[in-house]
C-alpha positions, 0 to 999 in steps of 0.5 A, a space after each residue: 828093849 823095843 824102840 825107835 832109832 835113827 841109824 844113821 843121817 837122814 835114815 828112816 825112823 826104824 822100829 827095834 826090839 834089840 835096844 840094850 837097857 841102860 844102866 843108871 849111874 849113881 846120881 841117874 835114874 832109868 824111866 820107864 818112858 810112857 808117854 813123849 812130847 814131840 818137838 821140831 828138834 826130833 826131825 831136825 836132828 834126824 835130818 842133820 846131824 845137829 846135837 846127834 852124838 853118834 849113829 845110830 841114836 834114839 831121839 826124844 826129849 820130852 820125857 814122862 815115865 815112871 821110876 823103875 830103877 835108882 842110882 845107888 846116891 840118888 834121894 830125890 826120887 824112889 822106884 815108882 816115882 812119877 818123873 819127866 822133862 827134858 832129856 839129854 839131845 843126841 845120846 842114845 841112852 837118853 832119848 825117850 823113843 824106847 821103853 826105858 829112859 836114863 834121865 836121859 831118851 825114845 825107848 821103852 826105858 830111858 836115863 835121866 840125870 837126878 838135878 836135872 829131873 822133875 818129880 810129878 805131883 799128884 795133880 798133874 796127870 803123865 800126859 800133862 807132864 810130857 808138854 813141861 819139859 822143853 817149853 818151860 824150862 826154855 821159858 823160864 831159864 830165859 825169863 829168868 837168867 835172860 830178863 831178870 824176871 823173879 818167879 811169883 809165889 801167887 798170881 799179880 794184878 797189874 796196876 795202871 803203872 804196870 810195865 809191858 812185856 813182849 813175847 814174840 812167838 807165843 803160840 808154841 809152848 814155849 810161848 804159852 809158858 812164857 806168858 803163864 809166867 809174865 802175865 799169870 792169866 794169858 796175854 793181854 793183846 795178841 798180834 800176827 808175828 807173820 806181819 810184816 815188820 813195821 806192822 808188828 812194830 806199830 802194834 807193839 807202839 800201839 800196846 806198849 807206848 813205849 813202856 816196856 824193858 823185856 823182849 823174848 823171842 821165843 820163834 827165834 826169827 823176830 830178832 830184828 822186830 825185838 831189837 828194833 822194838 827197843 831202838 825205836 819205842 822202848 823208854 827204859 834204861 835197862 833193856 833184856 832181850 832174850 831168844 831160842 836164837 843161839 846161832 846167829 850173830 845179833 849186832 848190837 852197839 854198847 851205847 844201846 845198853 841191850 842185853 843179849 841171853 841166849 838159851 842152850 837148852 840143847 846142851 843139857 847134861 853135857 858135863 865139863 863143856 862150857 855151854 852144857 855146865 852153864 845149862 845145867 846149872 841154870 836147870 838145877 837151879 829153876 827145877 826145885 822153884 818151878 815144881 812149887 808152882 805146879 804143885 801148888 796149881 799156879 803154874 798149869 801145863 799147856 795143853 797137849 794132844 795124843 796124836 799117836 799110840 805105841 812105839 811103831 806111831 812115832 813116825 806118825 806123831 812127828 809128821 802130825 807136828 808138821 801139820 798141826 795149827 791148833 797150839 797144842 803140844 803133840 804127844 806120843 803114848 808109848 805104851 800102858 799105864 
């Protein structure tokens, strides 16, 4: 089977035809990987070693295929189905650089986990679904576990009463889900996240005076512009900060009365370990809810790029990541469908 593998820290991205195709257990589905988002983390975990499980491995975990073989217990999905998201980080059989993906990897075929899977609807096209996986579910497992925020059936209106929300980083995908969710029709007012900190802080004064609950750092480097958001404006009783952050300390006292969530979407699919159970969960739970909303169009993906074709261009759509500024998600056709 034809893909692309790391063999081992720091190596060069390798280009093989001798990948043994994976074989889905019976609550696990095989993908034949079409098309793949690329993320930070497929650089960094190549540089790293973080989240890697062994060496060699296939990365990737953006994932939009087809169904080609099912788990003799699986019921959610048939042979044929249309299937994507996020992928287990740092097991070989799961990353989508190959042709085939057990959900859960980069190969012409991958695994996926069943409870962990979304099944595509008809108005959402493959490419559509490669930009879904890690930047909703990032988003909304934060908005929803880490600031209590209850996903809407149908677009609000916000009256003169309305409470702010703050995203802070809202131009990667994360961030433009995140604001999909809260605000249904785009944010209200931007500002430069590369301001200084007391620029940022007076802008969120400027907007908010002060009005508002929920904090989610979705750059994972504004935890000091959040926190100090709610110390010095904020006027609810109840604060929720949210963040990517999962490796930092953030101090804060308990008379502050913050909430701290961190999301360990890079635990997915870790069975038995403290932070992967708790993901995991959190994935089954929110999938179901969150397929609603993009079947029914409420919930519209972000807009992503074709900016490499075939296995032998992943390299290519990783570096065009480093250099993109446009918003859009950078993807990879692995090949035809």
């Amino acid at each position: 089977m034809k893909g692309v593998v790391a063999t081992s820290l720091g190596s060069s991205w390798s280009l093989v035809d001798d990948l043994e195709r994976p074989k889905p257990d019976k609550h696990q589905v095989l993908v034949r990987s079409l098309v793949t988002g690329i993320n930070p983390m497929d650089e960094l975990m190549r540089t790293t070693d973080l989240l890697v499980k062994e060496w060699p491995v296939v990365l990737g975990c953006d994932a939009s295929g087809e169904a080609v073989e099912v788990g003799e217990e699986v019921t959610k999905f048939k042979v044929g189905d249309g299937i994507f998201g996020c992928t287990r980080l740092g097991f070989k059989e799961y990353g989508t650089f190959q042709e085939f993906v057990g959900f859960l990897f980069l190969l012409d075929s991958h695994l996926m986990d069943e409870e962990l899977a979304f099944k595509r609807p008809g108005n959402i096209s493959v490419e559509e679904a490669a930009t879904v996986g890690v930047g909703l579910l990032t988003a909304a497992i934060c908005l929803a576990e880490g600031n209590h925020i209850s996903f809407p059936s149908s677009p609000a209106n916000a009256g003169d009463d309305a409470e702010w929300f703050v995203v802070l980083g809202g131009t990667s995908s994360v961030g433009q889900y995140a604001i999909k969710i809260v605000l249904a029709a785009g944010a209200d007012e931007t500002f430069d996240y590369k301001l200084s900190e007391i620029r940022q802080l007076n802008e969120i004064w400027s907007w908010t005076l002060g009005k508002f609950a929920g904090v989610f750092d979705v750059s994972a480097a504004n935890t000091n512009v959040g926190l100090n958001a709610f110390r010095e404006f904020s006027t609810a009783s109840r604060k929720t900060f949210s963040t990517t952050n999962d490796w930092d300390t953030i101090p804060t006292s308990p008379e502050e009365s913050i909430e701290i969530y961190r999301v360990h979407l890079g635990e997915l699919g870790r069975y038995g370990e403290v932070k992967g159970d708790e993901i995991n969960r959190a994935v089954k739970k929110y999938i179901p809810v969150l397929e609603d909303l993009l079947a029914n169009g409420y919930l519209v993906p972000v807009e992503g790029e074709v900016a490499a074709v075939g296995f032998e261009q992943i390299r290519n759509g990783v570096e065009a990541l480093g250099k993109a500024r446009s918003g859009k998600k950078v993807l990879v056709k692995l090949q035809e469908y």
